[in-house]
Short mmCIF file of the C-alpha atoms (twelve columns), coordinates in Angstrom:
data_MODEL
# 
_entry.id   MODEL 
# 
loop_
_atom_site.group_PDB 
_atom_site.id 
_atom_site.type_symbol 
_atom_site.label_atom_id 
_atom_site.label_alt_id 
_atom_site.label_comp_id 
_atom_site.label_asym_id 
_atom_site.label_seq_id 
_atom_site.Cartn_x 
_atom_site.Cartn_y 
_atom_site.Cartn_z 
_atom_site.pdbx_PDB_model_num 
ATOM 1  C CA . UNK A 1  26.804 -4.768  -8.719 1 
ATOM 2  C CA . UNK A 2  27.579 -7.134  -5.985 1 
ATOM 3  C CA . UNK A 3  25.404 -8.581  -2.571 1 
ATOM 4  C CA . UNK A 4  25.690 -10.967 0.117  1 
ATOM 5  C CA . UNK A 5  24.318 -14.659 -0.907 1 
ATOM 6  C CA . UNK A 6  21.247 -14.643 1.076  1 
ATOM 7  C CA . UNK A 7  19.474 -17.510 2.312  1 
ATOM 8  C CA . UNK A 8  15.766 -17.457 3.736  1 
ATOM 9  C CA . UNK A 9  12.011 -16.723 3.107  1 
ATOM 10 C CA . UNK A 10 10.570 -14.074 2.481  1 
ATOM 11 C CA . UNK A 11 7.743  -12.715 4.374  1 
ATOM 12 C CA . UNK A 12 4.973  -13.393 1.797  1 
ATOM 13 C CA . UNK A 13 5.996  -17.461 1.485  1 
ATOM 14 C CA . UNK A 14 5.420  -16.973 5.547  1 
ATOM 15 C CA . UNK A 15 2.156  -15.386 5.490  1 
ATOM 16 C CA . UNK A 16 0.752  -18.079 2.856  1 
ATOM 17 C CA . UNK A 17 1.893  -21.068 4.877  1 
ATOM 18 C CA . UNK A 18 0.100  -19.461 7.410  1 
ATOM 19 C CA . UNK A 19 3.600  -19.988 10.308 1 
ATOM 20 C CA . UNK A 20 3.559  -16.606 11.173 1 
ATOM 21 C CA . UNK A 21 2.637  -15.775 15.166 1 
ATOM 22 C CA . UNK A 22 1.891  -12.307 16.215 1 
ATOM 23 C CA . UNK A 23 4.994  -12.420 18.453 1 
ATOM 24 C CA . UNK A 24 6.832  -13.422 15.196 1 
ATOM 25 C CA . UNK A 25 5.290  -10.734 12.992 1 
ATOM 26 C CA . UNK A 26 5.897  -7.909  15.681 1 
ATOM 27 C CA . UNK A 27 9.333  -8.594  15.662 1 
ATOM 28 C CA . UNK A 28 9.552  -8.302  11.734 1 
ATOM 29 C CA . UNK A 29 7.485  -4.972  11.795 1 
ATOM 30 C CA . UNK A 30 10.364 -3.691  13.886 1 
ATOM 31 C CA . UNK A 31 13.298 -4.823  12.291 1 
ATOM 32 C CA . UNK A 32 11.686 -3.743  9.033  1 
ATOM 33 C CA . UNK A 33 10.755 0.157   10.464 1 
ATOM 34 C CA . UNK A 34 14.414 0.111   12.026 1 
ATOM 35 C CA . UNK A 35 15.847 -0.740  8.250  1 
ATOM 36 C CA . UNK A 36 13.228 1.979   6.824  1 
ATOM 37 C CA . UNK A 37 14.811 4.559   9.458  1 
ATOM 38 C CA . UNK A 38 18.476 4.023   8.482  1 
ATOM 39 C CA . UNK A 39 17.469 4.196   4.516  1 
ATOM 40 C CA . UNK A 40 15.544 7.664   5.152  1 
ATOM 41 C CA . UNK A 41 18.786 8.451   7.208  1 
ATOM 42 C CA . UNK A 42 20.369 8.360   3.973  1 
ATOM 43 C CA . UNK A 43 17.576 9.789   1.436  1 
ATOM 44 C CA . UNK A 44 16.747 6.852   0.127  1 
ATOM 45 C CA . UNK A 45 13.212 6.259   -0.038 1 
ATOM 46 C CA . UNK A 46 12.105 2.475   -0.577 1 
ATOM 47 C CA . UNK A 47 9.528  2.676   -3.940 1 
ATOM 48 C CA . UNK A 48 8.022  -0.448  -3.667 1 
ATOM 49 C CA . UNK A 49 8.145  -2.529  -0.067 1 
ATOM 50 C CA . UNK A 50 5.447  -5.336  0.101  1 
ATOM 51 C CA . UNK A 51 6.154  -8.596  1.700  1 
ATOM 52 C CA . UNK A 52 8.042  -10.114 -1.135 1 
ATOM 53 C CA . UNK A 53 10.757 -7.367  -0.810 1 
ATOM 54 C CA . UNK A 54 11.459 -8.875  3.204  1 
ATOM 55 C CA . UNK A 55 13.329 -11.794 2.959  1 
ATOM 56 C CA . UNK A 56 13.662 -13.421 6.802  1 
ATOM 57 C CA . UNK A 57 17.051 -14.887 6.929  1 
ATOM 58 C CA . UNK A 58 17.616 -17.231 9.528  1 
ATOM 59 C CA . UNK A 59 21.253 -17.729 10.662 1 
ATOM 60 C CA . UNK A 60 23.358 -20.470 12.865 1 
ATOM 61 C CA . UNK A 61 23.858 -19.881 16.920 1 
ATOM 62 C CA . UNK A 62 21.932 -16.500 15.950 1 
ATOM 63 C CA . UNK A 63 18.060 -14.752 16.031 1 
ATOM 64 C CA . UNK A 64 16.648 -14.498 12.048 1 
ATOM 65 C CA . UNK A 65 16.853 -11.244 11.231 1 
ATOM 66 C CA . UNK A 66 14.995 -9.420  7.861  1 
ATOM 67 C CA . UNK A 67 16.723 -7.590  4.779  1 
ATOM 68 C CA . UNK A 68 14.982 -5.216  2.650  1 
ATOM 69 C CA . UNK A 69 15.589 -6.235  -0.463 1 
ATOM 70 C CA . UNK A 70 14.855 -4.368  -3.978 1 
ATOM 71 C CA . UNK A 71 15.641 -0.804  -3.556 1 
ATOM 72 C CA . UNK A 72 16.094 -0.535  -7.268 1 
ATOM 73 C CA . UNK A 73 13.017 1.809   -7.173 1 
ATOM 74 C CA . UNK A 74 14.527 3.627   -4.595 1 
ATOM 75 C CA . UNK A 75 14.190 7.703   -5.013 1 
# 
């Protein structure tokens, strides 16, 4: 099994330090539903999504964007 080296935080390390805005969260909530869609697109059904499985990864020049992570419950 291979995957990307990932770099971030995920959204639970967020919420306890309390940095989140709503503008912030929105934005995650929508990123998040539009990697939900493309799974379903697929079949796969994500078993177990809770804010450790949403790592924000923040990237140079460009917008952080979230990864689903843990789909090894996936049906």
């Amino acid at each position: 099994m291979v995957m990307e080296p990932l770099v971030g935080q995920t959204v639970a390390a967020k919420l306890r330090q309390g940095t989140l805005r709503l503008q912030e969260l929105l934005a995650i909530l929508i990123e998040v539903c539009q990697g939900l869609e493309a799974a379903h697109a697929q079949h796969l059904v994500h078993g177990g999504l809770a804010a450790e499985n949403l790592l924000i990864v923040e990237r140079p020049r460009q917008a952080p964007f979230v990864k689903i992570l843990d789909f090894g419950v996936a049906r």
